[in-house]
Backbone as CSV, one residue per row, in Angstrom:
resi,resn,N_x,N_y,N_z,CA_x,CA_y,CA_z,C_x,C_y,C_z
1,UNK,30.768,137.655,54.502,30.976,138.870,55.297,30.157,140.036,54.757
2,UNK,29.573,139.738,53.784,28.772,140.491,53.019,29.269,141.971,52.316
3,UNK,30.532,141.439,52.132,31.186,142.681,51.339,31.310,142.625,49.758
4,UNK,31.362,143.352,49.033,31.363,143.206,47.484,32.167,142.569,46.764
5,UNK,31.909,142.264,45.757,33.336,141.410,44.971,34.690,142.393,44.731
6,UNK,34.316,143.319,44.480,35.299,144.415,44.176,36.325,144.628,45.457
7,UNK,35.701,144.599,46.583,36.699,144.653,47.967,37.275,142.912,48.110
8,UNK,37.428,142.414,47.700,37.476,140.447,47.530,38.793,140.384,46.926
9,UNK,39.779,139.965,47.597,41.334,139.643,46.364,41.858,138.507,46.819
10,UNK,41.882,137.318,45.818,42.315,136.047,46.205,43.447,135.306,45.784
11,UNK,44.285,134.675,46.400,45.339,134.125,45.716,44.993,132.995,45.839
12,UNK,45.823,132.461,44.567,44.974,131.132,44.017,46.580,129.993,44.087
13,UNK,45.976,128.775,44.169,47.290,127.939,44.166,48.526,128.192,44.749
14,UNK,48.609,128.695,45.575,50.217,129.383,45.956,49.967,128.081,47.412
15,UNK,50.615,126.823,46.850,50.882,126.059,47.936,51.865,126.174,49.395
16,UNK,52.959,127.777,49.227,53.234,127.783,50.279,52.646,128.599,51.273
17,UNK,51.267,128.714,51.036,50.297,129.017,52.359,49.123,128.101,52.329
18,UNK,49.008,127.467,51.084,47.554,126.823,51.457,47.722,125.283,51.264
19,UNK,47.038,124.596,52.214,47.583,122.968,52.244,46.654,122.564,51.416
20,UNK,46.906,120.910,51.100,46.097,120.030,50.103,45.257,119.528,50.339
21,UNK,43.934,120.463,49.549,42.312,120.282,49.957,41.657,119.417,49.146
22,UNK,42.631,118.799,48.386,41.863,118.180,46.927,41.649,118.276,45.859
23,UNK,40.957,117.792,45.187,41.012,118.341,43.488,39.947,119.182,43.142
24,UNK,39.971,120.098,42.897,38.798,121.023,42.224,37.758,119.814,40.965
25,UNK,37.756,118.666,41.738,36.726,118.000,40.877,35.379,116.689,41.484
26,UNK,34.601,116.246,40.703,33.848,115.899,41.323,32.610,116.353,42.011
27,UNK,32.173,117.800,41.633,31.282,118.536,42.066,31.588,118.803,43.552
28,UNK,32.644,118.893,43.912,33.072,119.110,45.427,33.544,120.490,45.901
29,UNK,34.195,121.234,44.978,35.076,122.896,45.038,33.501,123.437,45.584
30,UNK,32.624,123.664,45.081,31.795,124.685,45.861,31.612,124.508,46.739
31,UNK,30.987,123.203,47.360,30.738,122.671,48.856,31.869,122.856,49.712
32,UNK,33.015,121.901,49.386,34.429,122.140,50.183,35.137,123.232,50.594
33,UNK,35.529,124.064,49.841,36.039,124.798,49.689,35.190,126.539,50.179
34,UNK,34.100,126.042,49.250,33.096,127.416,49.721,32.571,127.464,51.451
35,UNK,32.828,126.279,52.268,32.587,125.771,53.610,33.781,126.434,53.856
36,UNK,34.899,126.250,53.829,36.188,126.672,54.052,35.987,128.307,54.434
37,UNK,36.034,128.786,53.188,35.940,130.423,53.145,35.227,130.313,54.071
38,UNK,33.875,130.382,54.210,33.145,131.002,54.893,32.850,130.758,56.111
39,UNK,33.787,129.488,56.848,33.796,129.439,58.462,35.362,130.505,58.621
40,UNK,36.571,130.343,57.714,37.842,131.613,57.886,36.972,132.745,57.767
41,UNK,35.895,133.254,57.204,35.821,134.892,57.304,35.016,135.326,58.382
42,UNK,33.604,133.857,58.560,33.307,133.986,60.515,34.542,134.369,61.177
43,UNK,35.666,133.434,61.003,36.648,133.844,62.469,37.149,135.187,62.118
44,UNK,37.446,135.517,61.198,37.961,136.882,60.917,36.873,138.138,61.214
45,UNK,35.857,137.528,61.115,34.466,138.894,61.583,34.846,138.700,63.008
46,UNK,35.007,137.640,63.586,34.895,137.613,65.087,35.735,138.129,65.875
47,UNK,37.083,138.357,65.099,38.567,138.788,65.458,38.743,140.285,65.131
48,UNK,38.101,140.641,63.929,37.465,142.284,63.589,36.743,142.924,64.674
49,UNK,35.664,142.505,65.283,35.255,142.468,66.554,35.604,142.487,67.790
50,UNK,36.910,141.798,67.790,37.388,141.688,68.853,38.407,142.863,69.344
51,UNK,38.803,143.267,68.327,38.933,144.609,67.140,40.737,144.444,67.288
52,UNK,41.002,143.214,66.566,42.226,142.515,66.052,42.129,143.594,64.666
53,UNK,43.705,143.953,64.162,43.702,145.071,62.746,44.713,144.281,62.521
54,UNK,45.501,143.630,61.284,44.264,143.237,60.694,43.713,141.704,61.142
55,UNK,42.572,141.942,61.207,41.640,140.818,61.443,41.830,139.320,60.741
56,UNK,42.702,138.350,60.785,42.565,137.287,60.361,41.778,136.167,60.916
57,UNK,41.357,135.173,59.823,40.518,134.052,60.401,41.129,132.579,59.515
58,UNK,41.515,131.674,60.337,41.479,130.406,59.523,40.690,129.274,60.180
59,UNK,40.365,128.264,59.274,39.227,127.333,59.464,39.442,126.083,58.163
60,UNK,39.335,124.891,58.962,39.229,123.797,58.168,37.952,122.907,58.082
61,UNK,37.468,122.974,57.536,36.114,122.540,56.812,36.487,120.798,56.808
62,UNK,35.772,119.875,57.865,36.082,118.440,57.509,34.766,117.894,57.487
63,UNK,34.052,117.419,56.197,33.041,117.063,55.927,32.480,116.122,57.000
64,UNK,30.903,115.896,57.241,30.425,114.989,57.791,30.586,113.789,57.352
65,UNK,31.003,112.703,58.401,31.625,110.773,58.133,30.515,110.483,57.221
66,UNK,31.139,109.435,56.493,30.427,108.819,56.039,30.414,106.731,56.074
67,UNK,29.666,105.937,55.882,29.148,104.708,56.092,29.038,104.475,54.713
68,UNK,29.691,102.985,54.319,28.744,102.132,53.287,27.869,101.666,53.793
69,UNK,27.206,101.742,52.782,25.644,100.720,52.503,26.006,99.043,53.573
70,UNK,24.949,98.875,54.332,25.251,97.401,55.008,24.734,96.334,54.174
71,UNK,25.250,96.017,53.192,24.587,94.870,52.600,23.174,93.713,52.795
72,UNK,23.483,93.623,54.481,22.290,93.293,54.695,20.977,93.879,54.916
73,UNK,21.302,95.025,55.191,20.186,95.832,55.588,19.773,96.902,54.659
74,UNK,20.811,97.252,53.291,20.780,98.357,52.790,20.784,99.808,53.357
75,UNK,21.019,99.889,54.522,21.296,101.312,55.272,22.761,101.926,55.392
76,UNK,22.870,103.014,55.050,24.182,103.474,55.490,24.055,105.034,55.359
77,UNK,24.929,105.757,55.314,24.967,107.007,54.647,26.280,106.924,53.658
78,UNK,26.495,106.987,52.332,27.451,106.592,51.856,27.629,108.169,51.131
79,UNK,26.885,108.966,51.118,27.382,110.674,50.858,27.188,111.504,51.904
80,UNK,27.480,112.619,51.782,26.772,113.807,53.154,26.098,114.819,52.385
81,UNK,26.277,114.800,50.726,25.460,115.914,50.047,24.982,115.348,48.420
82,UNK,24.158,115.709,48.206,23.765,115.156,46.950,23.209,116.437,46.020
83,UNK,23.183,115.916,44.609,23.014,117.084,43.936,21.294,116.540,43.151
84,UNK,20.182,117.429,42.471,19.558,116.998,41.933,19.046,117.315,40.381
85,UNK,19.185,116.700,40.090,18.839,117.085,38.301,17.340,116.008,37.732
86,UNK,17.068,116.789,37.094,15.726,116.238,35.608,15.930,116.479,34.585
87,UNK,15.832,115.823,33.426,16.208,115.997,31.750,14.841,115.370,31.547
88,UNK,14.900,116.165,30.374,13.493,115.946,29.304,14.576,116.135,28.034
89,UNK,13.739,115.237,26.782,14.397,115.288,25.805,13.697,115.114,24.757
90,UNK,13.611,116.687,23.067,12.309,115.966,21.790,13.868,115.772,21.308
91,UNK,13.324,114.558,20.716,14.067,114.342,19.380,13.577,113.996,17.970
92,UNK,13.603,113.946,17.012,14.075,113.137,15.457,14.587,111.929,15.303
93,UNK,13.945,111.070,14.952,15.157,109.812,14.199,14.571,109.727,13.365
94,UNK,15.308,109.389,11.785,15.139,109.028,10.623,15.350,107.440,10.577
95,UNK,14.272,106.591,10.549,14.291,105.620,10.880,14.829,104.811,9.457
96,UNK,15.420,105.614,8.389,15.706,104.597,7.527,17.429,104.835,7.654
97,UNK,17.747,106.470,8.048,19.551,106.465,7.922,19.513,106.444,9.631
98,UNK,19.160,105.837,10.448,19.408,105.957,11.982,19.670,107.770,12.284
99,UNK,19.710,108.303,11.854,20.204,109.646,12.165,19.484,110.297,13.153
100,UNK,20.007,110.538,13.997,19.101,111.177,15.323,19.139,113.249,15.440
101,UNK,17.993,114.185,15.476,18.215,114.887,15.818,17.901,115.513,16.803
102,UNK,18.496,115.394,17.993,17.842,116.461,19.381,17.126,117.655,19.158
103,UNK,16.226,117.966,19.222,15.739,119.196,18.910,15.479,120.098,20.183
104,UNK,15.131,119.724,21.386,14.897,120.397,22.683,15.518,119.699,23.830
105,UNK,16.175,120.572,24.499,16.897,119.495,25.871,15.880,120.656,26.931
106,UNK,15.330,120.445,27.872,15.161,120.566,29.344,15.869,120.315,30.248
107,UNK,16.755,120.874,30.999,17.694,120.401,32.094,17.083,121.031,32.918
108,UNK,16.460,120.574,34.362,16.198,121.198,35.771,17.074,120.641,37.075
109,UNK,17.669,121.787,37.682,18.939,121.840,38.471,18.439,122.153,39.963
110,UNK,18.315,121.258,40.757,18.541,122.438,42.049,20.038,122.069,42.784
111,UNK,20.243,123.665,42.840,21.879,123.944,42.858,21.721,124.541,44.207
112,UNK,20.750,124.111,45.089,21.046,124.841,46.259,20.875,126.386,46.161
113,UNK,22.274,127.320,45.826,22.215,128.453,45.798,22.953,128.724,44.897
114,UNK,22.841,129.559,43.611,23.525,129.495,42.001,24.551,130.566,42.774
115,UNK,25.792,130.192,43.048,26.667,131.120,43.897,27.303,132.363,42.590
116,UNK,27.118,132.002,41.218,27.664,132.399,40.025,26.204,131.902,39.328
117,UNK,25.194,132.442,38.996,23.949,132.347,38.000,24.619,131.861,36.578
118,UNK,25.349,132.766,36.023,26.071,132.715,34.374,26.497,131.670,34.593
119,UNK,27.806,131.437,35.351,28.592,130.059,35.251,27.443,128.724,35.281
120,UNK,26.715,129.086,35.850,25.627,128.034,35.984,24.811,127.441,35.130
121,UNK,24.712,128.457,34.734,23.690,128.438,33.492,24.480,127.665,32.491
122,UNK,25.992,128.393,32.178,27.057,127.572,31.574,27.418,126.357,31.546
123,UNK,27.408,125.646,32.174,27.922,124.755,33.022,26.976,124.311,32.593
124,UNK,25.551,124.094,32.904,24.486,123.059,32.323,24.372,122.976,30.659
125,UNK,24.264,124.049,29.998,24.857,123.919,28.885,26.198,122.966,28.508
126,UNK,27.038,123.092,29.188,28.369,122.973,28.253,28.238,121.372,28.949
127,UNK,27.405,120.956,29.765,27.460,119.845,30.075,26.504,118.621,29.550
128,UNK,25.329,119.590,28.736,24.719,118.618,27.686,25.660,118.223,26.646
129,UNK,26.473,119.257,26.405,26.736,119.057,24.886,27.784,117.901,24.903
130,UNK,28.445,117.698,26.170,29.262,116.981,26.298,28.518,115.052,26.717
131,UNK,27.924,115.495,27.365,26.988,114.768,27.191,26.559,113.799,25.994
132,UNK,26.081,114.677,25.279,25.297,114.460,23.877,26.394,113.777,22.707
133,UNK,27.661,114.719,22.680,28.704,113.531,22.505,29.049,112.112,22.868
134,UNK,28.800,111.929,23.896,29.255,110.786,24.846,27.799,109.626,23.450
135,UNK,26.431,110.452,24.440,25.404,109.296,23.731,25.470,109.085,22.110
136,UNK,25.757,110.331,21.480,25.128,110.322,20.139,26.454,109.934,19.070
137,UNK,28.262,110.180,19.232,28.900,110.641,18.312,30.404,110.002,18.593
138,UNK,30.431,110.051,19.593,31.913,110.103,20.023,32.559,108.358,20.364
139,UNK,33.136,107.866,19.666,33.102,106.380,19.551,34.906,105.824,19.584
140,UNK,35.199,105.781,20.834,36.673,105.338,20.548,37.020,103.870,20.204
141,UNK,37.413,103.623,19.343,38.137,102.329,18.538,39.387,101.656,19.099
142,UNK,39.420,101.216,19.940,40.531,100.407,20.682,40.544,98.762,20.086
143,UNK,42.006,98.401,19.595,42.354,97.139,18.622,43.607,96.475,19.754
144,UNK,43.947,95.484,20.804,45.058,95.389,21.165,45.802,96.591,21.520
145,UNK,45.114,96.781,22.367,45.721,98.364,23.378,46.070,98.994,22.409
146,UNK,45.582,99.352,20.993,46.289,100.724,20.405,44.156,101.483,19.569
147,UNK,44.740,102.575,20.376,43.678,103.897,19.866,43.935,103.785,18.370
148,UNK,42.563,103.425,17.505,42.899,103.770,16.069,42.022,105.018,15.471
149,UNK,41.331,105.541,16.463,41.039,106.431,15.942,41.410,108.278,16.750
150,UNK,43.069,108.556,17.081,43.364,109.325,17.485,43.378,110.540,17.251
151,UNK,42.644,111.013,16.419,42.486,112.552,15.955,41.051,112.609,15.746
152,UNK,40.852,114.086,15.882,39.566,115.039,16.156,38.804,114.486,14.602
153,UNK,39.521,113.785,13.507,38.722,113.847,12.053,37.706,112.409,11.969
154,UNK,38.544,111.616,13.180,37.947,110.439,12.931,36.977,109.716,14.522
155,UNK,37.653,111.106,15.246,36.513,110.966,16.775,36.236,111.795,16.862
156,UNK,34.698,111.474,16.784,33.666,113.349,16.018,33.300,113.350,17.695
157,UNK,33.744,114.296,18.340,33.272,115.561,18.943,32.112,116.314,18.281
158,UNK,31.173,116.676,18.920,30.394,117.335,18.240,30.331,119.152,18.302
159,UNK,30.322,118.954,16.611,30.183,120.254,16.153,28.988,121.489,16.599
160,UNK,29.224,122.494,16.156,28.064,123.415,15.864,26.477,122.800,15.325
161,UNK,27.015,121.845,14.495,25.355,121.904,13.468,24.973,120.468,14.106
162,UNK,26.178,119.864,15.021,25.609,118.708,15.776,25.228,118.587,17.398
163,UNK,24.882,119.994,18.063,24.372,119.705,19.224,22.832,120.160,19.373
164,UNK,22.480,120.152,20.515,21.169,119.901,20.286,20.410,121.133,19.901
165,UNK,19.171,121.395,19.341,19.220,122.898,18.465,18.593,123.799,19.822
166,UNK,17.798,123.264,20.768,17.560,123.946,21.689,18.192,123.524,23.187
167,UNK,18.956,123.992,24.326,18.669,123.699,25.484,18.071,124.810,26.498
168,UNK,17.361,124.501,27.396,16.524,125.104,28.519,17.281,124.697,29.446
169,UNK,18.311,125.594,30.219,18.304,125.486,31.325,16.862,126.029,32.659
170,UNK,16.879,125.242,33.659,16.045,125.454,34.831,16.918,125.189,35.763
171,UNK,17.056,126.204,36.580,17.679,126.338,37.991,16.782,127.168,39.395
172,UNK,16.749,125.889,40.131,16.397,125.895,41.154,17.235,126.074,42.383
173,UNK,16.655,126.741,43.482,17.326,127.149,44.455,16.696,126.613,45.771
174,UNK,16.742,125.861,46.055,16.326,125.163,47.539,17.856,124.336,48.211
175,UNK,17.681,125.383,49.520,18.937,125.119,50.413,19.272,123.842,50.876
176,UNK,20.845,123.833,50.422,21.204,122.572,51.569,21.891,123.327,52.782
177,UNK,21.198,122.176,53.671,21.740,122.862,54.879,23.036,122.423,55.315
178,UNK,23.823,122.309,54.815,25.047,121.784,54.650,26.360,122.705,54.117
179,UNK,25.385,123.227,53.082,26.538,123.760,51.967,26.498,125.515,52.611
180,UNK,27.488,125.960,51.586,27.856,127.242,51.997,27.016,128.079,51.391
181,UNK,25.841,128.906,52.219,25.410,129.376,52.157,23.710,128.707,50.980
182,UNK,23.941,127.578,51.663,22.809,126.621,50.786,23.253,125.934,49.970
183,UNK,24.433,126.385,48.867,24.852,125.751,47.663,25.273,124.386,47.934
184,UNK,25.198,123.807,46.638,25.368,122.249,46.364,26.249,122.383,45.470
185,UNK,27.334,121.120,44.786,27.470,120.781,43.847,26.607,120.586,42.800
186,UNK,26.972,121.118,41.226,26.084,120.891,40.569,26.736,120.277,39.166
187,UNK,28.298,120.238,39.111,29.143,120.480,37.612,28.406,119.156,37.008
188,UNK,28.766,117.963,37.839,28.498,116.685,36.513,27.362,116.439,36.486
189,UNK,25.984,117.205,36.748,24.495,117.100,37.055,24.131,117.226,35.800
190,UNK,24.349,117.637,35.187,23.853,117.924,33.735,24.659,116.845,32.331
191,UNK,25.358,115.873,32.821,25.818,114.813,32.024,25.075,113.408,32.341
192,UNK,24.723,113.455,33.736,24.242,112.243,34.377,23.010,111.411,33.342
193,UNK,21.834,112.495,33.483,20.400,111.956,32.898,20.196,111.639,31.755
194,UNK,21.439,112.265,30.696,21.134,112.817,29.238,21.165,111.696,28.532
195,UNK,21.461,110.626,28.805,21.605,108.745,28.134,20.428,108.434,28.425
196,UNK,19.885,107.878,29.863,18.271,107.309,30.047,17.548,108.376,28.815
197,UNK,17.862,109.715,29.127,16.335,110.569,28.838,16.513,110.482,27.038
198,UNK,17.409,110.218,26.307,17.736,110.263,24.778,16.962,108.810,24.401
199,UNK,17.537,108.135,25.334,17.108,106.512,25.082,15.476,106.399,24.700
200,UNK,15.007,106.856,26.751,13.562,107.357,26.798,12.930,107.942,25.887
201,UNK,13.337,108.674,24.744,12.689,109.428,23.628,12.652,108.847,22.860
202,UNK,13.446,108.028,22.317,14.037,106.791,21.282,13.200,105.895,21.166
203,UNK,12.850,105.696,22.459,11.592,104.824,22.768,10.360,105.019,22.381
204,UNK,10.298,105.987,22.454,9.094,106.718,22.783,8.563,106.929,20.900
205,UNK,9.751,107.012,20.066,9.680,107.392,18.797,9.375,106.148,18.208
206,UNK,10.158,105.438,18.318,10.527,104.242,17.744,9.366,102.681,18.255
207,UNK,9.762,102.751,19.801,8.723,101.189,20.322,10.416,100.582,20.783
208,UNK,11.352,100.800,20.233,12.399,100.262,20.792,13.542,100.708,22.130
209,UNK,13.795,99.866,22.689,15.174,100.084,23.545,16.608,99.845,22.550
210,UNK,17.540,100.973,23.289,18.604,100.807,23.088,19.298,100.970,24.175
211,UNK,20.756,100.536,24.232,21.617,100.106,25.284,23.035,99.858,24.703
212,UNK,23.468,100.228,23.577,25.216,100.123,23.258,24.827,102.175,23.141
213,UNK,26.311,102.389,23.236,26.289,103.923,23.173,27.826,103.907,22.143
214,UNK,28.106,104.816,21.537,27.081,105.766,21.141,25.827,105.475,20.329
215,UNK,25.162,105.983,19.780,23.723,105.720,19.055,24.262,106.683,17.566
216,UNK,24.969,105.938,17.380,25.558,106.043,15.743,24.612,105.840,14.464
217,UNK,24.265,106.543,13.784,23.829,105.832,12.837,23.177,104.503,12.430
218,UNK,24.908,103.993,11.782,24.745,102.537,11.904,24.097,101.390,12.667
219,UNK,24.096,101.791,14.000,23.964,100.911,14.930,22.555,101.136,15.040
220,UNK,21.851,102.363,15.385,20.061,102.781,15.192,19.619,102.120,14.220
221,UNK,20.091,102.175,12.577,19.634,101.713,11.986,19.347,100.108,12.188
222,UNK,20.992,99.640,12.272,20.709,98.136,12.671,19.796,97.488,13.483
223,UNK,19.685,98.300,14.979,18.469,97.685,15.997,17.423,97.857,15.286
224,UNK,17.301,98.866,14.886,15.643,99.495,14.361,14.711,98.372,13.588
225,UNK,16.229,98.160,12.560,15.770,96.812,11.379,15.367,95.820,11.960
226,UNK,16.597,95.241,12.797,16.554,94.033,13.838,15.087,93.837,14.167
227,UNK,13.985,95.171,15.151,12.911,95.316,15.478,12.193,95.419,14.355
228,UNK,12.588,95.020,13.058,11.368,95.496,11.986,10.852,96.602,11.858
229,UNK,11.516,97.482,12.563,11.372,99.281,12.248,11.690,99.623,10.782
230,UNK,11.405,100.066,9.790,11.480,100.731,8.299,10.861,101.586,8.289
């Protein structure tokens, strides 16, 4: 409606006016939801106009169908919106203690339209690092259905002095014509690439592939040897 944030007051979760739209997850809340708002505040401009005081508008946003894939043919439409990301990755390995150090991440985003720039920017950040856990650190120990390694001392999350020393976010803005006001989903875009592109560097350092995760130490070292890497 093109009014400021400051004139904007929203109530949040109060299920006895607003029905069940889903989970705020999955890279879906901006698309869904931001579709929502902004066909209710069309009807409410239109009803302002009509010169209704006060002007209300409601609107339900029901995504375009979707198709699986036909097995035989490989055709379908099996999404209605997609998000796009690129990772680049320098790293370090100490090829005698496996020890890996990320030194530069590149993340490039097109987010459609950065509806929140900061959060965005955030969000690709906070989604390497999580990331970077997943590939490099974070190793759960399951024995006969029991977790043996249930605390933060012995499932390393990564620290301060263990994420990567640089990331570059890049955010791009090319519209979907779909989304609200161009925007796309973008939250799990920045976890997706960060395994191929670590691997890809690994490679690139080393002459070797890897393929168990995390990339522990131990285990670098072991392939490395395995390959006659010293």
């Amino acid at each position: 409606m093109g009014l400021p944030l400051e004139q904007v007051h929203g109530h949040f979760s109060d299920t006895a006016t607003s029905g069940d739209a889903g989970s705020a997850s999955a890279s879906r809340l901006t698309f869904m939801s931001g579709n929502a708002v902004l066909g209710a505040a069309e009807e409410a401009e239109k009803a302002w106009r009509d010169g209704d005081r006060p002007a209300r508008g409601r609107f339900r946003y029901v995504p375009p169908p979707t198709t699986p894939l036909d097995p035989e043919t490989g055709e379908g439409v099996p999404n209605f919106a997609y998000g796009y990301v690129a990772q680049a990755v320098e790293l370090t390995v100490d090829v005698e203690t496996g020890h890996i150090v990320v030194d530069r991440v590149v993340s490039t985003h097109d987010v459609g339209r950065a509806v929140n720039p900061e959060l965005v920017v955030g969000q690709i950040e906070g989604g390497v690092v999580q990331a970077h856990g997943w590939v490099l650190t974070e190793r759960l120990h399951v024995a006969e259905g029991r977790v043996l390694n249930p605390r933060f001392s012995t499932y390393l999350v990564p620290g301060i002095g263990d994420v990567p020393r640089r990331i570059e976010p890049v955010v791009l803005e090319l519209a979907d014509p779909r989304g609200p006001f161009g925007a796309r989903g973008m939250a799990e875009m920045p976890f997706m690439p960060y395994a191929p592109a670590v691997v890809a560097a690994l490679h690139d350092a080393t002459g070797v592939w890897f393929d168990t995760f995390p990339l522990t130490p131990d285990r670098v070292r072991a392939t490395l040897a395995a390959a006659g890497v010293t």
